[in-house]
N, C-alpha and C positions, 0 to 999 in steps of 0.2 A: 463667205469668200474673202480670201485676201486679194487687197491691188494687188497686180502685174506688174513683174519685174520694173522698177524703175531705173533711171538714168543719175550718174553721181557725177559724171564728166559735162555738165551743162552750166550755165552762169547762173544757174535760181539764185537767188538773194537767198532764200529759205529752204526748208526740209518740205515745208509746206509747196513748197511752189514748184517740186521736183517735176519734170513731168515723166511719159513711159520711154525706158528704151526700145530699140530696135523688137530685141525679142520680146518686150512685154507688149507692145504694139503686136505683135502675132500669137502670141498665149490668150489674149484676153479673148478673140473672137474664137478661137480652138475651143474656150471652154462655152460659149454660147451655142456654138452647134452642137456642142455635146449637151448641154442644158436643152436644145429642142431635136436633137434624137432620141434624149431620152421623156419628152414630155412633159417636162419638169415646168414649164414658164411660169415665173411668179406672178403673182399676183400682185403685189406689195415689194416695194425697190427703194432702202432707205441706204445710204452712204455718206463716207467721209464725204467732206467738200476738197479734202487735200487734192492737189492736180492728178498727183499719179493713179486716183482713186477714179475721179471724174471718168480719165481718161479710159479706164477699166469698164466703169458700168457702162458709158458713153458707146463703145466695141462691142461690150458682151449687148446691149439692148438692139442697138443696132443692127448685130445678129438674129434677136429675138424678134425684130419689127415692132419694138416696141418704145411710144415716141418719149423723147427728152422731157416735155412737160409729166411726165407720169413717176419719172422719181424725186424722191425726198430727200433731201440733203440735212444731216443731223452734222454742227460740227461740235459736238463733245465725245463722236467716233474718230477725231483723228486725236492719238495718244490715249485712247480710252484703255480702264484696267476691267478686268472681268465683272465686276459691281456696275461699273456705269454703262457695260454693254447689256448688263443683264435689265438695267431698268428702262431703258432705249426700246428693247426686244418687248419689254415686257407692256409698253406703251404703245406700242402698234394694233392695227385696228381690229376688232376681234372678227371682221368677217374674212382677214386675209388668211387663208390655209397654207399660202405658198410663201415664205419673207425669203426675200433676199439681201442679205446684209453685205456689206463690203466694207474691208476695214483695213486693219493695219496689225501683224502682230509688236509687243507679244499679246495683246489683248483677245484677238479672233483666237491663236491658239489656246490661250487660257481660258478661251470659252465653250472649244470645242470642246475640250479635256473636261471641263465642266460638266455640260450635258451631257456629255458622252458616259461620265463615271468611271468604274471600276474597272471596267472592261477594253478600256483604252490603248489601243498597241501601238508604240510608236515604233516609225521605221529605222531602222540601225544607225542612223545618223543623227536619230532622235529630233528630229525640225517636223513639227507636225505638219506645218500649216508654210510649206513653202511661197514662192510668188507665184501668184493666181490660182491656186489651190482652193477647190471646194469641196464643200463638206456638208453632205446631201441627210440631215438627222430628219428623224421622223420621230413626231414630239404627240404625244396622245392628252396631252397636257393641254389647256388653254392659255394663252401669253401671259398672263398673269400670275401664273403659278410656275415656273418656273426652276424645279430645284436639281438639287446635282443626283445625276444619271435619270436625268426624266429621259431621255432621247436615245433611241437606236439609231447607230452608224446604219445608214443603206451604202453612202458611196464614198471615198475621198479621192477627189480627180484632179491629179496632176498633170499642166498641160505637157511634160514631157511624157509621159506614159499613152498621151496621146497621140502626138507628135511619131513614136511607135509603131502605133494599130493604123493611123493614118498615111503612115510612107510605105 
């Protein structure tokens, strides 16, 4: 997943320190309910420490009822290139079935594009991996192994496209 839409009209000192806007503050629970209408709840929850990131899992778990102490905070996800997300990913526990990563592009999308492979269709604006966009693969694979097009697209969920089905 990527964080939700952040704020650029704020005093952060930092990029780091952004926090969510208005609408990313409403995307990010949008896509939690949709994460447990569809059953999905992970099991494993590792993310940027960046604020706008925080802010993200913090909404979507919240959603999930699942508590703060339960995620993992990696920070070589905030600015990571697809190499350091893949060895992050590939580090996680082998008994998690479910990971949910939250990050930042351009790295989340070059890593979707990654696992996804050959078969990859971007949408006509070509941004795979919009703000708070998930990307639901199904990896037959064990986290260690890893390679390109190991993973079938099940879903990519835009919280506008829900935002839709929901009004």
């Amino acid at each position: 997943m990527r964080h939700a839409k952040s704020a650029w009209d704020t005093d952060a000192p930092t990029d780091f320190e952004r926090p969510l806007s208005k609408r990313g503050r409403q995307d990010a629970p949008r896509i939690g309910a949709w994460i447990q209408a569809q059953a999905l709840k992970p099991d494993y929850i590792v993310g940027s420490p960046a604020i706008r990131a925080q802010e993200t899992i913090h909404l979507v778990c919240e959603t999930l009822e699942i508590p703060k102490r339960a995620i993992h905070w990696d920070q070589r996800i905030y600015g990571a290139d697809l190499n350091n997300l893949l060895a992050i990913l590939k580090e996680q526990p082998q008994h998690a079935k479910r990971v949910l990563l939250v990050g930042h592009n351009p790295g989340v999308a070059e890593l979707v594009s990654y696992l996804w492979g050959d078969d990859i269709q971007l949408p006509p604006n070509g941004n795979l991996m919009p703000t708070a966009t998930l990307a639901h693969l199904s990896i037959s694979e064990d986290w260690t192994t890893l390679k390109y097009g190991c993973a079938q697209l099940c879903s990519l969920t835009r919280p506008k496209e829900l935002k839709r089905t929901i009004e």
